[in-house]
N, C-alpha and C positions, 0 to 999 in steps of 0.2 A: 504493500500500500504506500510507505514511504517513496519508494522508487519511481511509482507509477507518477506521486504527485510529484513533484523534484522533475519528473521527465515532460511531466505536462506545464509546470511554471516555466520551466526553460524554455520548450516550444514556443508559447507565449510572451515571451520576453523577446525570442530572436526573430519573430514574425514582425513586431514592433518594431525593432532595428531594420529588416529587411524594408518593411514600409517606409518608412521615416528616411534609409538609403536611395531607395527607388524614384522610379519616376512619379510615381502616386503622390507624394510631399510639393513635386518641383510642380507640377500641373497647378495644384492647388495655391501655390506660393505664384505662380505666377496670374494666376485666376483673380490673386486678390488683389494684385497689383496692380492687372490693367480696369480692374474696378477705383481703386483708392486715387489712381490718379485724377481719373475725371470729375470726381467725387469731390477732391481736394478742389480742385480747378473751377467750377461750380459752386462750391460756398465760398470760395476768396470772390466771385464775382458777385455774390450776390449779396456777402455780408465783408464790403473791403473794411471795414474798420481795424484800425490797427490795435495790437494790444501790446503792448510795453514790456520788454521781458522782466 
């Protein structure tokens, strides 16, 4: 029983890393990116007010 779990949190652990590796992260990282830019682009036009750092 010990084994079996220890071999299943592994699998689960290295699936993670395979994902997070792969192409599956970089789609979505760039997914959100050509979202954020226009986005950003968009509220600086429509609310320029400046804010002071």
């Amino acid at each position: 029983m010990r084994k079996a779990l220890h071999r299943a949190r592994t699998g689960v652990r290295k699936a993670g890393v395979d994902y997070f590796r792969g192409e599956g992260s970089d789609r979505l990282a760039l997914a959100l990116l050509l979202l954020a830019v226009p986005a950003i682009a968009c509220g600086t036009i429509a609310t320029p007010d400046w804010c002071a750092p």
